[in-house]
VOPAGU-2260 file (C-alpha; in pm, 1 decimal, decimal comma):
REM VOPAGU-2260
SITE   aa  ch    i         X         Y         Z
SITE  UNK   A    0   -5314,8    4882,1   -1342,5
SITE  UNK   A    1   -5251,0    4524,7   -1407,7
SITE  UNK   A    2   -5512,1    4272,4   -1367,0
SITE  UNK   A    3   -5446,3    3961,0   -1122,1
SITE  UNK   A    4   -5449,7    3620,8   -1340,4
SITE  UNK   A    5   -5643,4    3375,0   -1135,4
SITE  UNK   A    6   -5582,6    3015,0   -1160,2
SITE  UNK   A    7   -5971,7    2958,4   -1230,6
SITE  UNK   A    8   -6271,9    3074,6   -1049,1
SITE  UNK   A    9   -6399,7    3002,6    -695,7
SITE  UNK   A   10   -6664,7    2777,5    -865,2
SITE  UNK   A   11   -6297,8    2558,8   -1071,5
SITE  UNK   A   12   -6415,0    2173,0    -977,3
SITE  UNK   A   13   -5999,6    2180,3    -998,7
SITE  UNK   A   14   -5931,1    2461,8    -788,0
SITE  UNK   A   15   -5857,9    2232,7    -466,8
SITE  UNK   A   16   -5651,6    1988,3    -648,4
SITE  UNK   A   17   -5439,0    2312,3    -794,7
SITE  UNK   A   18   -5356,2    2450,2    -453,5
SITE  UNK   A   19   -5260,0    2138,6    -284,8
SITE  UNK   A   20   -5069,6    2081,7    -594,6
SITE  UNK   A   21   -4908,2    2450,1    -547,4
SITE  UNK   A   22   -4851,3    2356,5    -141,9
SITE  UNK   A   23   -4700,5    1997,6    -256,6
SITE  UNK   A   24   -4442,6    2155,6    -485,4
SITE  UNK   A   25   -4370,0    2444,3    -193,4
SITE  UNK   A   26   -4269,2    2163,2      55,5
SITE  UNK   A   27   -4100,0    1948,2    -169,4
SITE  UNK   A   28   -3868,3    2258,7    -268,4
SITE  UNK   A   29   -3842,0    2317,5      92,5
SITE  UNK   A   30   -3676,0    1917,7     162,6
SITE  UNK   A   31   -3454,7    1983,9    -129,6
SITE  UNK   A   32   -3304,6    2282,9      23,2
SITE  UNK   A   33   -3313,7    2107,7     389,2
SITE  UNK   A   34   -3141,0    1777,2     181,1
SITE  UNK   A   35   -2850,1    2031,5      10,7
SITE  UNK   A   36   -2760,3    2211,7     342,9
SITE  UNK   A   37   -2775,7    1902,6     506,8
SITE  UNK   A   38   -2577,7    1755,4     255,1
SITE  UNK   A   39   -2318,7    2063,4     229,5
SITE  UNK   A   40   -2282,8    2010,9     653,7
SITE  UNK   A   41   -2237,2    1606,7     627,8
SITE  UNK   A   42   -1920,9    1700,6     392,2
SITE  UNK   A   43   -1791,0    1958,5     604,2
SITE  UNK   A   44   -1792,9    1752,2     906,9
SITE  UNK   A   45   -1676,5    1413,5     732,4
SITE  UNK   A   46   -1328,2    1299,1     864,3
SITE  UNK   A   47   -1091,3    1391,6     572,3
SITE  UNK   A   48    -840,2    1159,6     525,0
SITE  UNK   A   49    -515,9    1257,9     284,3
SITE  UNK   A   50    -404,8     975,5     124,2
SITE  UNK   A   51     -50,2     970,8       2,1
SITE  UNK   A   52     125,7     723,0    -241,3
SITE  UNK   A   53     410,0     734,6    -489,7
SITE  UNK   A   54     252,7     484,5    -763,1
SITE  UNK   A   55     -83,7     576,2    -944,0
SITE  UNK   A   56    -426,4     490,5    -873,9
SITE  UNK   A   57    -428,4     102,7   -1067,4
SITE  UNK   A   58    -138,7      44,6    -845,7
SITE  UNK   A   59    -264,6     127,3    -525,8
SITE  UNK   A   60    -620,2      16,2    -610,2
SITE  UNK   A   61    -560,4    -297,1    -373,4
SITE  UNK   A   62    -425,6    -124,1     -66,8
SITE  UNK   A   63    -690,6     167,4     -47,3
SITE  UNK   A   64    -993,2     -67,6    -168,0
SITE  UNK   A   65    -879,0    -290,8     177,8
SITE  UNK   A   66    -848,3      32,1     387,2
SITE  UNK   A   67   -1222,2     133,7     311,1
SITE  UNK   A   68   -1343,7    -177,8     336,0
SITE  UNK   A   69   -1193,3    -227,2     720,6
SITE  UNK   A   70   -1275,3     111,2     828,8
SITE  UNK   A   71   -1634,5      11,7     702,0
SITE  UNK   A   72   -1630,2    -270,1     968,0
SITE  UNK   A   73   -1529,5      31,6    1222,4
SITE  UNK   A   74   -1876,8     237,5    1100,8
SITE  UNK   A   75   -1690,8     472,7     876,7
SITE  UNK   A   76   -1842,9     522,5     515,5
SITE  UNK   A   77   -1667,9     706,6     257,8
SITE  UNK   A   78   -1938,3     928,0     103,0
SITE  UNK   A   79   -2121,1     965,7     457,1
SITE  UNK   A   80   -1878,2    1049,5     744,6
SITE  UNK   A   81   -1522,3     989,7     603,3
SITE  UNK   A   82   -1375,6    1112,4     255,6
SITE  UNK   A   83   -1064,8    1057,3     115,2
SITE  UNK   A   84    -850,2    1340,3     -89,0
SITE  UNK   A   85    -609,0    1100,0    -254,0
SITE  UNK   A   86    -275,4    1241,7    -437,2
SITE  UNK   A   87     -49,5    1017,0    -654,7
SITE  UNK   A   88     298,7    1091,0    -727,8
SITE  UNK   A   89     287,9     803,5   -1062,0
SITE  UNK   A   90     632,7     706,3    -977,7
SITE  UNK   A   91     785,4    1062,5   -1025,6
SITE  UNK   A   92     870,0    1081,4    -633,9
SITE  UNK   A   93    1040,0    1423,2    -663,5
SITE  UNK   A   94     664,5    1523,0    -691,3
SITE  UNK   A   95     530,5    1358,8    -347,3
SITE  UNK   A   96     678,1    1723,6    -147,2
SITE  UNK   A   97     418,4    1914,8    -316,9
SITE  UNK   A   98     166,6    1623,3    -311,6
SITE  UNK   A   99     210,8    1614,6      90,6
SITE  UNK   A  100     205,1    1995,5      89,9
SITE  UNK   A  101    -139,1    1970,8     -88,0
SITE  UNK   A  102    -262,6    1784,2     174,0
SITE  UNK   A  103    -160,3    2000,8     424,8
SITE  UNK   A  104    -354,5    2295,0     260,9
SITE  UNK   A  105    -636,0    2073,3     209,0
SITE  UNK   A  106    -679,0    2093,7     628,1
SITE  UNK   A  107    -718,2    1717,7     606,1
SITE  UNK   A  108    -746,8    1527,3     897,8
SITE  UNK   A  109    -497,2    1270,6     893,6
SITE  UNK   A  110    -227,6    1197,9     590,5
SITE  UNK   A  111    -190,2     774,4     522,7
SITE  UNK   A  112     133,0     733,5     365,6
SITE  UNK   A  113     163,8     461,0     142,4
SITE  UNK   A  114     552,3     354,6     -28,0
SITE  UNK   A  115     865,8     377,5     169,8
SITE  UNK   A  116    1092,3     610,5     335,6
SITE  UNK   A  117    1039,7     886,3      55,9
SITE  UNK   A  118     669,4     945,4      99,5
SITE  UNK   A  119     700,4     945,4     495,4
SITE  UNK   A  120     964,9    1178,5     418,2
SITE  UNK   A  121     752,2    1431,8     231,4
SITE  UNK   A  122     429,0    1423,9     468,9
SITE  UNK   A  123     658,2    1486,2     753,6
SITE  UNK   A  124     850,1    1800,9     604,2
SITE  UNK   A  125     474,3    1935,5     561,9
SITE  UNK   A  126     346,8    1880,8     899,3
SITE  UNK   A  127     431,4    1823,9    1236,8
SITE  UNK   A  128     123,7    1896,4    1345,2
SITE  UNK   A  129    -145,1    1669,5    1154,6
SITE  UNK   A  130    -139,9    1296,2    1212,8
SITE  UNK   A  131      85,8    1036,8     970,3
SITE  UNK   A  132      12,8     715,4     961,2
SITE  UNK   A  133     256,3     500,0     800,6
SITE  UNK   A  134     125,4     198,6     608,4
SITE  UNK   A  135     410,9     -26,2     661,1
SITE  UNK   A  136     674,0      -6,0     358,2
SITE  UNK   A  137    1022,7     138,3     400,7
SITE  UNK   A  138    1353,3      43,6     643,0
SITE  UNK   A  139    1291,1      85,8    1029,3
SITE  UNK   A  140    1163,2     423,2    1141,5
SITE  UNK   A  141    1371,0     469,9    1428,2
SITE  UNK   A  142    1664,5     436,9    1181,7
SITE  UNK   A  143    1495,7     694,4     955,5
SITE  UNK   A  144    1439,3     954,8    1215,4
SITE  UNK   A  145    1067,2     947,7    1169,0
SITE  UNK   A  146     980,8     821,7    1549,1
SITE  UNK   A  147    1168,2     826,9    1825,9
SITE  UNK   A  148    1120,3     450,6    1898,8
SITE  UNK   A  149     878,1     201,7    1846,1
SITE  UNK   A  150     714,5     226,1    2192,7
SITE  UNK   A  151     711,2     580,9    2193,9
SITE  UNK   A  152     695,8     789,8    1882,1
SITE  UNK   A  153     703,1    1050,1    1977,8
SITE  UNK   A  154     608,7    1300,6    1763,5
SITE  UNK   A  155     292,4    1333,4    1497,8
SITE  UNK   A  156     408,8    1017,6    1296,9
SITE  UNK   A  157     274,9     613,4    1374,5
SITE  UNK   A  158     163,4     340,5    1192,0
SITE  UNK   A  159     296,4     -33,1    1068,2
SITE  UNK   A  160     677,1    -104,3    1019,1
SITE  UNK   A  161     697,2    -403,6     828,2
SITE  UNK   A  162    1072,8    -395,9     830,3
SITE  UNK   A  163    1077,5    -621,9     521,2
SITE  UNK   A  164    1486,0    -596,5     509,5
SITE  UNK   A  165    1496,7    -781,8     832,2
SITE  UNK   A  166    1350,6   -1100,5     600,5
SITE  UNK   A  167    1615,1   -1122,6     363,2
SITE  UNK   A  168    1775,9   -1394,5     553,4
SITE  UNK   A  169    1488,1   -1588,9     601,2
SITE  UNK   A  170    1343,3   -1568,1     240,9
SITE  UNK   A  171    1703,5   -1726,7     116,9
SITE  UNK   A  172    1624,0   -2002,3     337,0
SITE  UNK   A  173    1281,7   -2064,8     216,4
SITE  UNK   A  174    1402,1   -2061,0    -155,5
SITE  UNK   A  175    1686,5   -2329,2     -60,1
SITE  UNK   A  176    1409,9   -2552,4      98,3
SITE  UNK   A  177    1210,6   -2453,9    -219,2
SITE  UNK   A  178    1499,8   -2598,1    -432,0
SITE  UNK   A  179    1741,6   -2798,0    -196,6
SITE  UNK   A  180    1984,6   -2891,8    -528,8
SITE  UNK   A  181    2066,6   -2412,6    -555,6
SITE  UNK   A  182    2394,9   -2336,3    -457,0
SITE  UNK   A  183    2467,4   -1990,1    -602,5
SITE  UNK   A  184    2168,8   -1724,0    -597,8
SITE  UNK   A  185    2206,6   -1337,5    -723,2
SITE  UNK   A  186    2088,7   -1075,2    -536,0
SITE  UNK   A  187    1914,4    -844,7    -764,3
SITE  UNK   A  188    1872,2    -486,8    -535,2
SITE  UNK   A  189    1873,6    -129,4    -675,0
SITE  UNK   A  190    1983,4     143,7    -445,7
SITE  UNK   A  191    2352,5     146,0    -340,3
SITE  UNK   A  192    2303,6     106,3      37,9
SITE  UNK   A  193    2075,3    -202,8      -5,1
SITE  UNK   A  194    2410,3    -359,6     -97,8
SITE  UNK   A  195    2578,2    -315,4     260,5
SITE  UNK   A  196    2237,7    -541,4     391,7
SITE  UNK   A  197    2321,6    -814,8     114,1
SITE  UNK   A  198    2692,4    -835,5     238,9
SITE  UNK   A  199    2620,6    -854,6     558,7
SITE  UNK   A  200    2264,9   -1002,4     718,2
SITE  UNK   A  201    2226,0   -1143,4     391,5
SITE  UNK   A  202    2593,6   -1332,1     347,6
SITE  UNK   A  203    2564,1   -1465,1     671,8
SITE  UNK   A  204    2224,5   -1658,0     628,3
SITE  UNK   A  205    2422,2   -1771,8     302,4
SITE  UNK   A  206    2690,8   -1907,7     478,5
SITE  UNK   A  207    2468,9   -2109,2     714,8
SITE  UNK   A  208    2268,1   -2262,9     386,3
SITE  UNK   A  209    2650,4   -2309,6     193,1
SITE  UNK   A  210    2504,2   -2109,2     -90,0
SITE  UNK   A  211    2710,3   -1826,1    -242,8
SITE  UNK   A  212    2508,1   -1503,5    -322,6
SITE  UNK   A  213    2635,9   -1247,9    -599,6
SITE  UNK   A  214    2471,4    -867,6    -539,8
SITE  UNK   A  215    2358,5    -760,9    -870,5
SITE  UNK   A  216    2262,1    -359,1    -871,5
SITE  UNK   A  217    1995,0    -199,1   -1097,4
SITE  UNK   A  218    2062,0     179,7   -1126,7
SITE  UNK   A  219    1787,2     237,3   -1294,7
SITE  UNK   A  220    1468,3     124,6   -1520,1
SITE  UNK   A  221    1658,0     155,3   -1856,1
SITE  UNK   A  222    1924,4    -112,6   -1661,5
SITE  UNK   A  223    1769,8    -392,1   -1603,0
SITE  UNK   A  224    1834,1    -540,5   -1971,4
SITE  UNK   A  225    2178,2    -524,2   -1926,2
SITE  UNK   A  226    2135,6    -694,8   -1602,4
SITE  UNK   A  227    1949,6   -1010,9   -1735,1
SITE  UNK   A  228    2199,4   -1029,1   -2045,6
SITE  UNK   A  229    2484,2   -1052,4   -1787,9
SITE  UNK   A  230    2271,2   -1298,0   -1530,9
SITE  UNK   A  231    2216,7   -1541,5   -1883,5
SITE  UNK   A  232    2588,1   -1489,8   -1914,7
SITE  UNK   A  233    2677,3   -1640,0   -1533,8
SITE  UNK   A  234    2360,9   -1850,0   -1472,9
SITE  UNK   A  235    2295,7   -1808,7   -1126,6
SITE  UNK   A  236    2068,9   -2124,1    -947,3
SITE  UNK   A  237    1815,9   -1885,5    -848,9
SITE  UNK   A  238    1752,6   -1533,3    -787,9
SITE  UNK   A  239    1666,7   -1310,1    -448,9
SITE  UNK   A  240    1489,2   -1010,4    -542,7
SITE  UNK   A  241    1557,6    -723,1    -276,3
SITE  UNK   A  242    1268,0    -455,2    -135,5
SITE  UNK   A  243    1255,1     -97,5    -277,7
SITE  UNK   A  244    1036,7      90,1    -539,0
SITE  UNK   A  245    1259,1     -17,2    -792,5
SITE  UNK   A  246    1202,8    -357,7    -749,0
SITE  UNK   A  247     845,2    -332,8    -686,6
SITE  UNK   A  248     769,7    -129,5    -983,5
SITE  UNK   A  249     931,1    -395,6   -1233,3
SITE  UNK   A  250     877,0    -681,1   -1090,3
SITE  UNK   A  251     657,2    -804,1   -1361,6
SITE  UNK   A  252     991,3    -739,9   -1589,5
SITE  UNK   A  253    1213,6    -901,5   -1329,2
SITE  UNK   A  254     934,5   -1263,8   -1289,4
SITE  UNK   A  255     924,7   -1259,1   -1675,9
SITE  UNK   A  256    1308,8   -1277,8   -1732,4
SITE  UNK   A  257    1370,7   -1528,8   -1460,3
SITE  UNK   A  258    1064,5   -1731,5   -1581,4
SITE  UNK   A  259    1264,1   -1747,7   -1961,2
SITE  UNK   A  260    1568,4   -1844,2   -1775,8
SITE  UNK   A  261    1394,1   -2057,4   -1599,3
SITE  UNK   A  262    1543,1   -1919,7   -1262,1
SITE  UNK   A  263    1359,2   -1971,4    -950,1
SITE  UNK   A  264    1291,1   -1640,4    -781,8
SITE  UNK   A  265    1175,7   -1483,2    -380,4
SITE  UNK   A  266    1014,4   -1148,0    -380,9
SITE  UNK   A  267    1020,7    -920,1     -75,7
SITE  UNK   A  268     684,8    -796,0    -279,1
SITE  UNK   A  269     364,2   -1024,6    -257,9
SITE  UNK   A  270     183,6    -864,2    -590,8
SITE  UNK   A  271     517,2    -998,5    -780,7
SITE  UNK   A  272     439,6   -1374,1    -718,0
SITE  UNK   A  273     107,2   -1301,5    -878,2
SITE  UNK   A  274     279,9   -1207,2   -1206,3
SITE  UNK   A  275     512,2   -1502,1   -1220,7
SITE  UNK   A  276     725,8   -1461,8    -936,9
SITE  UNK   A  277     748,9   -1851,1    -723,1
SITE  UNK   A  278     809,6   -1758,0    -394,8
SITE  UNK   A  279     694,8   -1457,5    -127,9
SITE  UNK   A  280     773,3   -1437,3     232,0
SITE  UNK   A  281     648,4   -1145,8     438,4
SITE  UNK   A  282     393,4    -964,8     689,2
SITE  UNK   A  283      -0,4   -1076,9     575,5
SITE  UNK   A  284    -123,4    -776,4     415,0
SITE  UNK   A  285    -483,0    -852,9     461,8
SITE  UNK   A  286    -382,6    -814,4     836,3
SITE  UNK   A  287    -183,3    -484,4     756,5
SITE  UNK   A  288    -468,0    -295,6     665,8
SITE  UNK   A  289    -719,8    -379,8     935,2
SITE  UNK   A  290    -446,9    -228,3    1157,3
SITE  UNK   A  291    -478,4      83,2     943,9
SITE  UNK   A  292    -788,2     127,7    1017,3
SITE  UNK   A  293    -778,7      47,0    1349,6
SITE  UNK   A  294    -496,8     367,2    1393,9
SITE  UNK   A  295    -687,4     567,2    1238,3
SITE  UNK   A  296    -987,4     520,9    1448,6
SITE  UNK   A  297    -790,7     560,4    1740,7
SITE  UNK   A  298    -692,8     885,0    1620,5
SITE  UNK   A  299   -1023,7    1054,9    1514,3
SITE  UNK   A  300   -1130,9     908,9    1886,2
SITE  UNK   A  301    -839,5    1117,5    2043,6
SITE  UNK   A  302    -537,1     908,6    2038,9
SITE  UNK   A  303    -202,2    1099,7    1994,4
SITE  UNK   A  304      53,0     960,7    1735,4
SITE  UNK   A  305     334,4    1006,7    2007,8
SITE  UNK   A  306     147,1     775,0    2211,1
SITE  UNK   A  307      58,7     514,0    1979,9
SITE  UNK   A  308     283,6     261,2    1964,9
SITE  UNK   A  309     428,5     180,9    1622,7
SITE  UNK   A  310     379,5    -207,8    1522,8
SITE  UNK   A  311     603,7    -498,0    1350,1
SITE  UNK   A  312     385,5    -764,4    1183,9
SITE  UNK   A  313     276,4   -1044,2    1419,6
SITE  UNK   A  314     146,9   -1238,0    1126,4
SITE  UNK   A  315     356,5   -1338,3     810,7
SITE  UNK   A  316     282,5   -1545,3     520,7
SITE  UNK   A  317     448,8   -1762,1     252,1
SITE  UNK   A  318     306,9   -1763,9     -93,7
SITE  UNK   A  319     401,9   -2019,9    -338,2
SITE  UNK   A  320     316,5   -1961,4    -730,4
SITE  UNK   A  321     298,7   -2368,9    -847,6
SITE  UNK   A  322     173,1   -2217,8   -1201,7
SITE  UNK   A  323     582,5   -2023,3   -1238,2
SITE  UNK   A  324     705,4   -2370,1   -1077,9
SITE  UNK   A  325     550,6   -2587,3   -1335,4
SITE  UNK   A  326     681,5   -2349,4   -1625,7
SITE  UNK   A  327    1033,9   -2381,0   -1488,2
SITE  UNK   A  328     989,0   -2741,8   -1469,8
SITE  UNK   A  329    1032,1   -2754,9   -1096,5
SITE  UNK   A  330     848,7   -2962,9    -821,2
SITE  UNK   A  331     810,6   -2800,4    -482,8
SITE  UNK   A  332     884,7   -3026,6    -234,8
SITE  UNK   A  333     611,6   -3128,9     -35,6
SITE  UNK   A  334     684,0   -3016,1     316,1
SITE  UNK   A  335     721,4   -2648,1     164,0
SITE  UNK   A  336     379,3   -2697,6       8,6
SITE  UNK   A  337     215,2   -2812,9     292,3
SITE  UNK   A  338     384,7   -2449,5     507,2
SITE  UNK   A  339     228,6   -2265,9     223,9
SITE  UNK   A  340     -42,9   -2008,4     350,8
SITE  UNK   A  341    -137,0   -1934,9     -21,1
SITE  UNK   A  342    -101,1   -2159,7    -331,2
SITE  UNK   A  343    -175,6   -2027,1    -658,1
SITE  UNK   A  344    -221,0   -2307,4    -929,1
């Protein structure tokens, strides 16, 4: 028979301290269990929010930091009662079907599509049953089949349509009042259909500002070299740079060329003006993504997509790079300036 192994005997000055010691560590064991299980049922019943993109995580660093930080303002903490199970294609869009599909097995909540038409494209073949909410990018959605209208989607698919093709027109007129003396400007676009929207929205705001405008297509990333040899060939006034993930994803290659042929440039893109691009017109981003959150709010409150109306921008901005203007050795004129939402010097 073993003998018991007493802490000390009933005369230990210690022997108090010891059990309260013992009973200290017992209920402190106990609140880290309570704190885990706790824990374990605060992530279960977090909203789970699938967030979709076709670029990588640098890329859409901007967007998504925005996103949290407005559905902060709307009580919603990632961490505490909202996570985020984030899946980026890195530019290989053929992989955003399986991304989406991901997302669906994931049982998330909601799916935010970032990008265009592709993205959108992939969530919906997943789903028709969880909520998309589109973040803005991409031709008009009615067009694309992805809502029914804009007052009544319809299905399980809302959000922002920024409709930045709709612009084109008015961007060619800011970059004439940008540099009055222009008269021919290329179009620099990269999928074929783009080209029908240069010829004809974007021809006939030409012909109202007597400027000619030249389309110039892209087919790819390996073809925009051959592209800039043949624009240095013709020397174009200026250059209009079309929407699409083409465009957006080398626009730092596309500001860089124009800037050593000292060509002024519009971007349908407002990161592009930041790396040497001189001119962006388009929605206010900033404004963009408190309307994310506010959709997705609505949502998790008991909103249907069908019934939430889809949105065009109410507030656009014009950005104006004075540092690219300065290396091209052009002076904005002053009026421009002073229509300028952003300026950066």
């Amino acid at each position: 028979m073993k003998k018991r192994v007493w802490m000390g005997s009933l005369s230990d000055p210690n022997l108090k301290s010891k059990i309260q010691n013992l009973k200290w560590a017992g209920f402190l064991a106990l609140l880290v269990g309570w704190a885990g299980i706790a824990e374990a049922q605060q992530r279960k019943s977090a909203l789970r929010i699938g967030y979709l993109s076709p670029v990588d995580a640098a890329r859409e660093s901007t967007a998504a930091d925005a996103i949290r930080l407005a559905l902060r303002d709307l009580g919603y903490v990632e961490g505490q009662n909202i996570v985020f199970e984030y899946r980026f294609a890195e530019g290989k869009l053929e992989r955003l079907f399986a991304l989406a599909a991901d997302l669906v097995g994931l049982k998330v909540d909601i799916i935010l599509v970032a990008g265009g038409n592709r993205p959108i494209q992939a969530a919906k073949n997943a789903t028709s049953t969880i909520p998309i909410v589109m973040m803005g990018a991409g031709r008009d959605p009615v067009k694309a089949g992805f809502v029914e209208s804009l007052a009544r989607p319809g299905g399980n698919v809302t959000g922002l349509a920024t409709l930045r093709t709709d612009l084109g027109g008015k961007r060619l007129e800011l970059l004439k009042d940008a540099v009055p003396k222009i008269t021919r400007v290329a179009a620099l676009f990269g999928h074929p259909t783009n080209e029908v929207s240069i010829k004809n929205s974007l021809q006939d705001a030409a012909r109202a500002l007597t400027l000619v405008v030249q389309p110039w297509q892209v087919r790819g990333a390996d073809d925009f070299d051959r592209v800039f040899v043949a624009l240095e060939k013709e020397r174009p006034d200026a250059l209009w740079v079309h929407e699409g993930r083409l465009m957006q994803d080398n626009h730092k290659r596309i500001a860089g060329a124009a800037l050593k042929n000292r060509l002024p440039t519009v971007f349908a893109h407002s990161e592009a003006v930041g790396d040497g691009g001189l001119l962006y017109y388009g929605a206010d981003l900033t404004v963009n993504y408190s309307r994310i959150a506010y959709y997705l709010d609505r949502i998790v409150k008991g909103a249907k997509p069908a019934d939430l109306p889809v949105e065009q921008p109410t507030k656009f901005e014009l950005v104006i790079n004075l540092k690219a203007a300065k290396q091209i050795g052009l002076t904005i004129p002053p009026n421009v300036l002073a229509r300028a939402d952003r300026v950066i010097r």
